[in-house]
C-alpha positions as CSV (number, residue, x, y, z in Angstrom):
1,X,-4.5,15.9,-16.7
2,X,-2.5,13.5,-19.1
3,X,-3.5,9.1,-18.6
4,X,0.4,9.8,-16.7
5,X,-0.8,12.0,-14.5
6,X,-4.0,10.0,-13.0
7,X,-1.3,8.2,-10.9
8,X,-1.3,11.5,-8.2
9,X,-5.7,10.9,-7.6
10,X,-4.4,6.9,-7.7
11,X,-2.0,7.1,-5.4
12,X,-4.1,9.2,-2.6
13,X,-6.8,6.5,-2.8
14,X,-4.8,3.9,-2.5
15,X,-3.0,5.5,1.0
16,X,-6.3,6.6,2.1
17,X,-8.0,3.3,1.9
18,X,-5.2,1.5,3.6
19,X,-5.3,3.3,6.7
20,X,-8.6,2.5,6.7
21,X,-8.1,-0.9,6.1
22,X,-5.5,-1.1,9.2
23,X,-8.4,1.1,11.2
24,X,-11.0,-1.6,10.2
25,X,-8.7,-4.6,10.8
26,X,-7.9,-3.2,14.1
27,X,-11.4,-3.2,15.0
28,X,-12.1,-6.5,13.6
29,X,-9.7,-8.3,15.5
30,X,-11.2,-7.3,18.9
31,X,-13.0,-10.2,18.2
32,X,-11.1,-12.7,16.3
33,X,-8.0,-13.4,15.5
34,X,-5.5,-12.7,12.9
35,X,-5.7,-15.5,10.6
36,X,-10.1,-15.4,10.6
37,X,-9.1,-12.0,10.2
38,X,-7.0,-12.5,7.3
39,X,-9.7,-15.0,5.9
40,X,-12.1,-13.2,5.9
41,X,-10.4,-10.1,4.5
42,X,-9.4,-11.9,1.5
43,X,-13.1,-13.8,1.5
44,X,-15.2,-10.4,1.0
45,X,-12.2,-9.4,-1.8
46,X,-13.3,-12.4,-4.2
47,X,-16.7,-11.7,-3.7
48,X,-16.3,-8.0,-4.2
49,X,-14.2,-9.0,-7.5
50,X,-16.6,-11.9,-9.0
51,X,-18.7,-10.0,-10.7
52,X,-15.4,-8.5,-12.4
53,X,-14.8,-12.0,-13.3
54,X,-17.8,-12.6,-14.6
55,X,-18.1,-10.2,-16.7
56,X,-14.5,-10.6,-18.7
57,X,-15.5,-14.1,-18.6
58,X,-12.9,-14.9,-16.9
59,X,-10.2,-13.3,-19.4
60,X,-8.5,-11.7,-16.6
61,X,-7.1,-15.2,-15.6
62,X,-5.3,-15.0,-18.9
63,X,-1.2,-15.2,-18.2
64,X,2.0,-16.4,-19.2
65,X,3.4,-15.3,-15.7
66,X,1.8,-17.7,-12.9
67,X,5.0,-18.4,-11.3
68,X,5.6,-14.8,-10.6
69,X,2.0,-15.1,-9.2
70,X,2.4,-17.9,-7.1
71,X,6.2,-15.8,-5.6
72,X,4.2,-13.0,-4.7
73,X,1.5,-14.7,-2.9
74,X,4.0,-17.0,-1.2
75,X,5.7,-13.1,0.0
76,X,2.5,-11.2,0.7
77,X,0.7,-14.0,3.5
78,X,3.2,-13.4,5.6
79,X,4.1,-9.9,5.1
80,X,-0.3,-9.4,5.6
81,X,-0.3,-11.5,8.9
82,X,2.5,-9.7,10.7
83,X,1.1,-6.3,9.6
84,X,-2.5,-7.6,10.7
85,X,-1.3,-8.6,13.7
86,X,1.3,-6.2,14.7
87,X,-1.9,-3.6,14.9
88,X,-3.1,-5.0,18.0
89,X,0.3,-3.7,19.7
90,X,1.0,-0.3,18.2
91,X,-1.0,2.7,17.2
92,X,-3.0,2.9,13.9
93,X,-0.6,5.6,13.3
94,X,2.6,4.6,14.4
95,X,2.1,1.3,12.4
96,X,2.1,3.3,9.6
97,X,4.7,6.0,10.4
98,X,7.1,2.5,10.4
99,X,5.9,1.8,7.0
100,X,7.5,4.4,5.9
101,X,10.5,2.3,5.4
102,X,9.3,0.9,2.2
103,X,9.6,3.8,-0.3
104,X,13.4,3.6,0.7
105,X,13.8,-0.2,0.3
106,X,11.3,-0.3,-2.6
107,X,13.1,2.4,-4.4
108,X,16.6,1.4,-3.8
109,X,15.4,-2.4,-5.0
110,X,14.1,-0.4,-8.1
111,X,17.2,1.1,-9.0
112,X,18.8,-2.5,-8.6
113,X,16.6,-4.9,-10.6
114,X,14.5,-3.0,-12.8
115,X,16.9,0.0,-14.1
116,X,14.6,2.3,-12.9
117,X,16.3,6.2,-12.9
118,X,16.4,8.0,-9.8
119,X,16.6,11.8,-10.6
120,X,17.4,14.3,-8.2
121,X,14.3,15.5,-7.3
122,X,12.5,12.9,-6.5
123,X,15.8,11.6,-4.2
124,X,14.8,15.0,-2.3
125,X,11.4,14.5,-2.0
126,X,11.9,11.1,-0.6
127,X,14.5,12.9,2.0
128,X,12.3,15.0,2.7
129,X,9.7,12.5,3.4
130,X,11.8,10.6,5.7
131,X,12.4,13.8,7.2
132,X,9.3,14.6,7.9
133,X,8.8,10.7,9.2
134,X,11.9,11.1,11.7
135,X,9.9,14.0,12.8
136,X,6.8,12.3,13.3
137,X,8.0,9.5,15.3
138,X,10.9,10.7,16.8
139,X,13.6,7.9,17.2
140,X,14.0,7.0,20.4
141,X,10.6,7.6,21.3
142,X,9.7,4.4,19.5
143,X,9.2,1.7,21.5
144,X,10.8,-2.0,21.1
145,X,8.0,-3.8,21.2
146,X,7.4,-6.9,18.8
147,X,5.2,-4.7,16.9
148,X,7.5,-2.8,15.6
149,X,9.8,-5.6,14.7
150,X,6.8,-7.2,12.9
151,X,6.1,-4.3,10.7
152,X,10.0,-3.8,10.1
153,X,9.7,-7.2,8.6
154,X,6.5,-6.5,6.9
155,X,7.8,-3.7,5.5
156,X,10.9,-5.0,3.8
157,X,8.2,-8.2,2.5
158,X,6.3,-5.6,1.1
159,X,8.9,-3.7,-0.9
160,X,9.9,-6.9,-2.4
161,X,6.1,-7.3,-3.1
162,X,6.4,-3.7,-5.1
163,X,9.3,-4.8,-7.4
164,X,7.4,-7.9,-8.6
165,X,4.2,-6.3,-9.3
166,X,5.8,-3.6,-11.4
167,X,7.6,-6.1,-13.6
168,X,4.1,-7.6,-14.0
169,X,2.4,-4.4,-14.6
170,X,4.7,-4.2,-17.6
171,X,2.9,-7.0,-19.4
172,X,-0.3,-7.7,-17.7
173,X,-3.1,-5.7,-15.8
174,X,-3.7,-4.3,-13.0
175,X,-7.4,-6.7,-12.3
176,X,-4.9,-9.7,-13.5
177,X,-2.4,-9.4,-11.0
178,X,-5.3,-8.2,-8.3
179,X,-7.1,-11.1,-9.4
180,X,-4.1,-13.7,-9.0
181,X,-3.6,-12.1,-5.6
182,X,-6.9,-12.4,-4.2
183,X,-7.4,-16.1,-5.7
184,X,-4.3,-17.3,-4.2
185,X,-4.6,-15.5,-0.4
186,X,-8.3,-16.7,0.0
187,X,-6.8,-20.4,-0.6
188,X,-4.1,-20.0,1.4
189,X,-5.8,-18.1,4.3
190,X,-8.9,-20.5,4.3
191,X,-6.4,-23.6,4.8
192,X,-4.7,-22.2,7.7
193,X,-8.0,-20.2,9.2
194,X,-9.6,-24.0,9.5
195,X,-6.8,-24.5,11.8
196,X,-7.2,-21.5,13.6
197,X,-10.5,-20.3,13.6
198,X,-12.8,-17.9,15.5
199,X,-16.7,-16.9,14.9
200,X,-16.9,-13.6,14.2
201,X,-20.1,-11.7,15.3
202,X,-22.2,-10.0,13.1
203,X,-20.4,-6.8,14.1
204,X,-17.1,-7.9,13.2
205,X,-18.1,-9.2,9.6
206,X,-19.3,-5.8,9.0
207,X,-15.6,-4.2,10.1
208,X,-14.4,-7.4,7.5
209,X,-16.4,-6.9,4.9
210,X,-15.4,-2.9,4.9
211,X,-11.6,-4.2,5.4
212,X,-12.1,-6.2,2.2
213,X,-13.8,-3.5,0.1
214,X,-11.3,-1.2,1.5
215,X,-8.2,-3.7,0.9
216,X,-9.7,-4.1,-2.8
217,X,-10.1,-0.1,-3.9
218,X,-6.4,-0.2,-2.5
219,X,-4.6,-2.3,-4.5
220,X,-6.7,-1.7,-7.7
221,X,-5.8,2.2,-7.7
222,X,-2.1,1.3,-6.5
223,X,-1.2,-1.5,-9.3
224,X,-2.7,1.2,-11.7
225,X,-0.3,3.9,-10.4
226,X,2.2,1.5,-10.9
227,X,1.1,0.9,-14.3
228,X,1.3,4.3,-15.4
229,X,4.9,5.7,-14.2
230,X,8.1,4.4,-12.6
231,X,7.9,2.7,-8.7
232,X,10.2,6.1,-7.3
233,X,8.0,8.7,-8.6
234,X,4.9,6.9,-6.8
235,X,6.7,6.2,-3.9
236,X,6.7,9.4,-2.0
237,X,3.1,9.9,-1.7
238,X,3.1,6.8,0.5
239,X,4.2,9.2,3.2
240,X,0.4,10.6,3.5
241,X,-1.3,7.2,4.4
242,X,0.0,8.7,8.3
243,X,-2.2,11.8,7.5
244,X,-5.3,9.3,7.1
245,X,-4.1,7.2,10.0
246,X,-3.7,9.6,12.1
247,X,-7.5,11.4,11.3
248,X,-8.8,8.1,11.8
249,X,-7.0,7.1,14.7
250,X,-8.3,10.1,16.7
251,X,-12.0,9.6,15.6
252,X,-11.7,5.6,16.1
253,X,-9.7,4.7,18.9
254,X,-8.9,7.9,20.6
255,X,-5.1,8.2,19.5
256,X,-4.5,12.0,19.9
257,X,-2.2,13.4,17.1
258,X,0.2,15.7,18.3
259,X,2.1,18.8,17.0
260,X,5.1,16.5,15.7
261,X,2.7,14.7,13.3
262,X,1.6,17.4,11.8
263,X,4.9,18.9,11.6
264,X,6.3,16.2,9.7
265,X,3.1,16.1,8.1
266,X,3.7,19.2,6.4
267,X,7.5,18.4,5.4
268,X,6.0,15.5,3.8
269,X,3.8,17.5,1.5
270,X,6.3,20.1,1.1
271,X,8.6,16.8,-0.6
272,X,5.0,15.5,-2.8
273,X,4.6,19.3,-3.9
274,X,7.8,19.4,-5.3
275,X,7.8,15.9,-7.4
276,X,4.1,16.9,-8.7
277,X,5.6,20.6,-10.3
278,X,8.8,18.7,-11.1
279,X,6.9,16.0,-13.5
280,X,4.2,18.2,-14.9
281,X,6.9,20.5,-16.1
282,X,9.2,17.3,-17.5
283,X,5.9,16.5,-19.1
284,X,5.6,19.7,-21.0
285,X,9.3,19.7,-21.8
286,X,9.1,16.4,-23.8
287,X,5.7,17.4,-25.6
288,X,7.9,20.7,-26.4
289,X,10.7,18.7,-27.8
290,X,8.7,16.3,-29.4
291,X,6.4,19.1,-31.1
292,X,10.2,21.0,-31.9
293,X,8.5,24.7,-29.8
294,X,11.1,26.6,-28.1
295,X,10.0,27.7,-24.9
């Protein structure tokens, strides 16, 4: 596997270990509430990362971008507190079946500001993901509640969020933009979680600290993925974070999967089977052309 090609292993971590930050957040906030939650989230995150910090002496502070810092930040609070909160009303998995929205608006945006091609087949596996998704959650059968709204509105923050890290991927990394992130949000959340605030028990700090760790291994191995290869080739694994919610909705909270998840499930991987064979062979094509061997 080619430096391009670690995005697929990136990707699948990141998907995996934000379902099980939502899981770990839903848990948390049994306790507290959403802006402790956030708080502490992003508290665990910088202590997670300081040693990072420490050891580059600080050099991943180093930008000529902090504006573009300080935009995302102001976009990600409260895209993170509706999602945070919107958990308490709907399903692990149905919070991120709606999630599914952002490959669509995050590609599309793509397309628009960053010139980003949009070959056939990864238009197909992206239908097929939504597909699959419309399978899954069945219109109609979705409920109106405010949760859904929120993560509607989450969503669309969030794919907004995903144009504006690429163009900073281009020229910084990954741990500089993380970095930035997490500086910024454990400001921000500490100001308004003094205004808010809720003890946690010792049990709940655990659930945080996991959230955090979790939060951090996601956003690392997804600024990498974006690193390496354009925002609509990575955007249709995103559709398997519902596999991992809905594994760890059934063993957490009891949310029994049922034959329509899996059945989308398995259109979804249909769709990320045919990008993967798609790119490895465009890789070989170019290595061909470039090496002048006639297949």
């Amino acid at each position: 596997m080619n430096n391009k090609n670690l995005y697929i292993p990136l990707i699948i971590l990141s998907v995996f270990f934000s379902a099980a930050m939502s899981a770990l957040l839903k848990l948390a906030q049994q306790d507290v509430n959403v802006f402790t939650a956030a708080f502490f989230r992003f508290f665990f995150g910088v202590i997670i990362l300081t040693p990072i910090f420490l050891k580059t002496k600080f050099e991943v502070f180093k930008t000529t971008h902090i504006k573009t810092h300080i935009i995302r930040v102001i976009i990600n609070y409260p895209s993170m507190l509706l999602f945070f909160y919107a958990i308490n009303f709907v399903s692990i998995e149905k919070a991120n079946a709606l999630t599914f929205v952002v490959p669509f608006i995050a590609t599309i945006l793509a397309v628009i500001f960053l010139g980003e091609k949009i070959y056939f087949y990864r238009t197909f596996a992206l239908i097929l993901g939504f597909i699959g998704m419309l399978v899954i959650i069945r219109p109609g059968a979705i409920e109106t509640s405010p949760g859904v709204y929120m993560i509607l509105t989450s969503s669309f923050l969030w794919a907004v969020m995903i144009i504006i890290t690429k163009k900073l991927t281009k020229d910084e990394s990954a741990l500089t933009v993380l970095s930035y992130q997490y500086i910024f949000m454990f400001v921000i959340s500490f100001i308004v979680a003094i205004f808010n605030w809720q003890t946690p028990t010792l049990k709940s700090l655990i659930y945080l600290f996991m959230a955090g760790a979790s939060g951090t291994i996601f956003h690392i191995t997804l600024y990498q993925a974006y690193k390496l290869v354009d925002v609509s080739l990575v955007q249709p694994y995103s559709f398997l974070v519902l596999v991992f919610a809905s594994i760890l909705g059934y063993f957490i909270f009891d949310e029994m999967p049922n034959i329509y998840t899996w059945a989308g499930a398995g259109i979804i991987f249909v769709g990320i089977l045919i990008i993967s064979l798609r790119e490895m062979q465009k890789d070989k094509e170019i290595v061909r052309k470039d090496l002048n061997i006639e297949a």
